[in-house]
MARDREN-210274 format. One line per 2 residues: number of its first residue (from 1); for each residue x, y, z of N, C-alpha, C. Coordinates in steps of 0.1 Angstrom, whole numbers, plus 2048, in hexadecimal, padded with zeros to 3 digits. Layout:
NUM	X Y Z X Y Z X Y Z  ...
//
This chain:
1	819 C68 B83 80C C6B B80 80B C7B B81  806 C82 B7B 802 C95 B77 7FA C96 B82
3	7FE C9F B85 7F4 CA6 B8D 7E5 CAD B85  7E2 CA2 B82 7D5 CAA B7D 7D0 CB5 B82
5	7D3 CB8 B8F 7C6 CC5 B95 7CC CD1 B8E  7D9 CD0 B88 7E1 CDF B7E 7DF CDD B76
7	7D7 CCF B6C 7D8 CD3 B5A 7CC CD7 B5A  7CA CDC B4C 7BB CE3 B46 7BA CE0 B3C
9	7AD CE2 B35 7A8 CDB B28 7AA CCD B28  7A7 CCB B1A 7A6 CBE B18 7B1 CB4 B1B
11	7BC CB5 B1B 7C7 CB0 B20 7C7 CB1 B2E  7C3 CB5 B3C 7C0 CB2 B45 7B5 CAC B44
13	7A8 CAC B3F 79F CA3 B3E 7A4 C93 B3E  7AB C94 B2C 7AE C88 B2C 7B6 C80 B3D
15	7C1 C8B B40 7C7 C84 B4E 7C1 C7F B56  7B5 C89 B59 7AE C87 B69 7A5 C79 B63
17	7A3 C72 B53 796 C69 B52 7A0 C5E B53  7B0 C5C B50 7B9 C52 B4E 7B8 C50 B5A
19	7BB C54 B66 7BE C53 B73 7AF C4E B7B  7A5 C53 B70 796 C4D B78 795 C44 B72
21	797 C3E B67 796 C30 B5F 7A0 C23 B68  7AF C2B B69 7B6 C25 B72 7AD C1E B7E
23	7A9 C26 B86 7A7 C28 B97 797 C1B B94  793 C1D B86 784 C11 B82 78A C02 B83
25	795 C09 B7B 79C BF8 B76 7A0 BF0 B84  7A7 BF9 B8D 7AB BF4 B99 7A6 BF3 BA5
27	795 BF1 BA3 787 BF2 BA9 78E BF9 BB9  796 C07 BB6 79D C0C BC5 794 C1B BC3
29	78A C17 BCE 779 C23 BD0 783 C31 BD8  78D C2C BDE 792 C39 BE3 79B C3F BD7
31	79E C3D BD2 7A3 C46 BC4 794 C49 BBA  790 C40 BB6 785 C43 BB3 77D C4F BB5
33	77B C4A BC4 772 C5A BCE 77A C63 BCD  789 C64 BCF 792 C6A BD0 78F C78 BC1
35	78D C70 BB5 789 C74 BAB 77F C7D BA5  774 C7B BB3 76A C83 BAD 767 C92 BB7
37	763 C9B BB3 75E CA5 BBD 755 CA5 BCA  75B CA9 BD3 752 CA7 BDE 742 CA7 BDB
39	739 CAF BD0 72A CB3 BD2 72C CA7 BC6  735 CA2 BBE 731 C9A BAD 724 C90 BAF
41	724 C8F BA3 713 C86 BA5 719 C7D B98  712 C6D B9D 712 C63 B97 706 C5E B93
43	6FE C60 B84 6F1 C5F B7C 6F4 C4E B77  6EF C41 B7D 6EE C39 B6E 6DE C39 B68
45	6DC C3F B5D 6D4 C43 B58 6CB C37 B54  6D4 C28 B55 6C8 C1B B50 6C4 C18 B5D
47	6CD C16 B68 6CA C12 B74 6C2 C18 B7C  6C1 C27 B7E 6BB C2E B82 6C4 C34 B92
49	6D4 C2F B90 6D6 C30 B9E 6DC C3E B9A  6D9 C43 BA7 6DE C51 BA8 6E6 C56 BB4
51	6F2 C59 BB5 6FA C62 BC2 6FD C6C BBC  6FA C74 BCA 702 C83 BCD 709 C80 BD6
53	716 C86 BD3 720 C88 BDF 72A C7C BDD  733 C7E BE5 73E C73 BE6 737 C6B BEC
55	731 C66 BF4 72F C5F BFA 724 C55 BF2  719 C5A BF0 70F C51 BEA 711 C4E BDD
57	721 C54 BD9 723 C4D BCA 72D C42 BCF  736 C42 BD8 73B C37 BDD 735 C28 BE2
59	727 C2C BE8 71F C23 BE7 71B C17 BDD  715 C21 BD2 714 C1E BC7 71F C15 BBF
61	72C C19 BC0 735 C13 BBB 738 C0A BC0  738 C08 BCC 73A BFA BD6 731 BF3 BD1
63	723 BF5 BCD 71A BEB BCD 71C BE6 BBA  722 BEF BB5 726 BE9 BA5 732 BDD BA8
65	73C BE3 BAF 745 BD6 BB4 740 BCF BBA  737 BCA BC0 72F BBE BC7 72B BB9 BC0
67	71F BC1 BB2 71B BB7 BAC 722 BB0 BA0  727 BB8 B9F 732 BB4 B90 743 BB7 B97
69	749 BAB B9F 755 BAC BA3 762 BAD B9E  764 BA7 B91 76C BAA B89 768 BB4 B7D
71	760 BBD B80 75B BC5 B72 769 BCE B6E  76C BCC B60 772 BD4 B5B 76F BDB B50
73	773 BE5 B4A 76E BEB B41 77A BEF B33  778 BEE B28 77B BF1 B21 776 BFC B18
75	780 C06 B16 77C C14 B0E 77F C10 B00  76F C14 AF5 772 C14 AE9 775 C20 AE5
77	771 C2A AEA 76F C3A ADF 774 C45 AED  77C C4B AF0 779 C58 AF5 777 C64 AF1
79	776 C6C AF6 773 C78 AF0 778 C83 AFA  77E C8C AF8 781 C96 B05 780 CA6 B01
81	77B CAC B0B 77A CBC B07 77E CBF B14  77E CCD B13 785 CD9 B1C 780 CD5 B29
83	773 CD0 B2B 76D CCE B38 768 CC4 B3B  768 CB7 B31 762 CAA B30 766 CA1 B29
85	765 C94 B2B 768 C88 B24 75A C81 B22  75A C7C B16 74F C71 B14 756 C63 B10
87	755 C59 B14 758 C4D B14 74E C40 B10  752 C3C B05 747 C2D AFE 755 C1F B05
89	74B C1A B0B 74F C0D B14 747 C00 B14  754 BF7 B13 746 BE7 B12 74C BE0 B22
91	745 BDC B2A 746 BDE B3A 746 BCA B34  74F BC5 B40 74E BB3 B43 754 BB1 B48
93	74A BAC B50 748 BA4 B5F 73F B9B B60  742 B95 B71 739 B88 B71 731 B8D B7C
95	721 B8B B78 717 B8F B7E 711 B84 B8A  719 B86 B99 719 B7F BA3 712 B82 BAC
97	70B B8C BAF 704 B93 BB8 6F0 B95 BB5  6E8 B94 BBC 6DC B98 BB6 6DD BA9 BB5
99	6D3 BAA BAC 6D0 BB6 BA9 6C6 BBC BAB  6BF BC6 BB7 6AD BCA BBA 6AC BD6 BB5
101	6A3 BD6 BAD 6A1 BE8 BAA 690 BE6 BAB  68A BF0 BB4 67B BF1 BB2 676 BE7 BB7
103	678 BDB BC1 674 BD3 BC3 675 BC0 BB8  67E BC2 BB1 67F BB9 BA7 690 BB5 BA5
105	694 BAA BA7 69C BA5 BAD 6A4 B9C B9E  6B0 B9C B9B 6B4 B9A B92 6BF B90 B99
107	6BC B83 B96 6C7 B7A B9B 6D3 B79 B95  6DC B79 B9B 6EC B77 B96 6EC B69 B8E
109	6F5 B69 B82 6F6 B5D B78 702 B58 B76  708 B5C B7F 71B B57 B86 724 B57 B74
111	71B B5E B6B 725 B62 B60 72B B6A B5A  738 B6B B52 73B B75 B50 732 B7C B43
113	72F B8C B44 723 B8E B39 72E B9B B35  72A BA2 B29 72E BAF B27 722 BB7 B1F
115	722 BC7 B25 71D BD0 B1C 720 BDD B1A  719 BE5 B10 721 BF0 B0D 718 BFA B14
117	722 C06 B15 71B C10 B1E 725 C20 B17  71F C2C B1C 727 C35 B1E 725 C3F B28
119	731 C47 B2A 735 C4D B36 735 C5F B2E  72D C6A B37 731 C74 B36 733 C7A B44
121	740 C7D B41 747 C87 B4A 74E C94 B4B  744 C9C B55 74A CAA B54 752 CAB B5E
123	760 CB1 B5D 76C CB3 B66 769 CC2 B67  771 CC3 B78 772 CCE B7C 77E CCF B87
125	789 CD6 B86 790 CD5 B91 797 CC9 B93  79A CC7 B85 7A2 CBE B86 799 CAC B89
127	78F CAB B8A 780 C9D B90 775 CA1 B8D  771 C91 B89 76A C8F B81 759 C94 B8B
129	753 CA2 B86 745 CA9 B8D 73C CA2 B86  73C C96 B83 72E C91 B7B 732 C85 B71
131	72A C79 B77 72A C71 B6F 71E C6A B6B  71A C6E B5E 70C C65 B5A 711 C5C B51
133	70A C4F B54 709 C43 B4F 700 C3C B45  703 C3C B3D 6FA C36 B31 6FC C27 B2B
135	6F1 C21 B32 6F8 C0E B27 6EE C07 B20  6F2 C02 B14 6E8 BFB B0C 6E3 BF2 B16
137	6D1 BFA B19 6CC BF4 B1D 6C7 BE1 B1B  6C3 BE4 B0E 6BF BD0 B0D 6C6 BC8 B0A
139	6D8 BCE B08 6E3 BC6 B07 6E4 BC4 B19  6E4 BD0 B1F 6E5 BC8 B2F 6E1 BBC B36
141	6CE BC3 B2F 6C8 BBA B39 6C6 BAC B30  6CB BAA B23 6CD B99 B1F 6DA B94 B28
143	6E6 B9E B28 6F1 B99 B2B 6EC B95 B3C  6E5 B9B B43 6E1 B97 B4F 6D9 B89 B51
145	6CF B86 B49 6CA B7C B48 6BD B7F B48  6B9 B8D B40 6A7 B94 B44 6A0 B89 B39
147	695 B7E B3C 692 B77 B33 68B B84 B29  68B B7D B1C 682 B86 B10 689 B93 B0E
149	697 B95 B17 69D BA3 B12 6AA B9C B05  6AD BA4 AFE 6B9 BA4 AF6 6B8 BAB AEA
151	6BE BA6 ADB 6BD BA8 AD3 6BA B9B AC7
//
């Protein structure tokens, strides 16, 4: 494996995102965390969750492997520049966990569901300083089981 923390540009980009796609696939949060910058911040922009810091994005990520235990992802598109990757992904997994946001409780449907989402990430230093999350919303929440949501 490269030492990423020596490459630059987009070819370290692409490294440091292979090795963070790796560390997803192998739901292993200390490579993962390992991955991102001490201050990095984790946006999911449908969900509304938000961490700063290694720590409260670790949280976070624990609580995605809780709810969705086997979630895997598959990359359709990347894209890489000097200081960032953007990534189009269709995420499936089996939704085993409730889900509370705001007081409103989304029961687990013990099935496997999939949706599409994307990932922008800016690198610095070789780790990923920023990850915002973007997922088709009303493909989620059908794939969840939100009655009256879909297409």
């Amino acid at each position: 494996m490269p030492d990423t923390d020596r490459l630059v540009g987009a070819k370290g980009v692409r490294a440091v995102i292979a090795r963070y796609n790796q560390a997803w696939a192998d739901h292993d949060l200390d490579a993962i965390m390992a991955l991102h910058t001490e201050d990095s911040v984790f946006e999911n922009h449908t969900s509304g969750g938000l961490g700063i810091g290694r720590e409260q994005i670790r949280k976070i990520i624990e609580g995605v492997f809780a709810t969705f235990p086997d979630i895997a992802f598959s990359a359709r598109r990347q894209y890489f520049g000097e200081d960032f990757a953007v990534q189009e992904w269709t995420a499936t997994a089996t939704f085993a966990r409730p889900i509370v946001r705001d007081g409103v409780t989304l029961r687990p449907t013990g099935e496997k569901i999939s949706w599409n989402g994307v990932d922008i990430l800016p690198v610095a230093g070789g780790r990923v300083a920023r990850k915002d999350v973007y997922v088709d919303t009303l493909g989620y929440l059908a794939a969840i089981g939100v009655p009256g949501e879909g297409r």
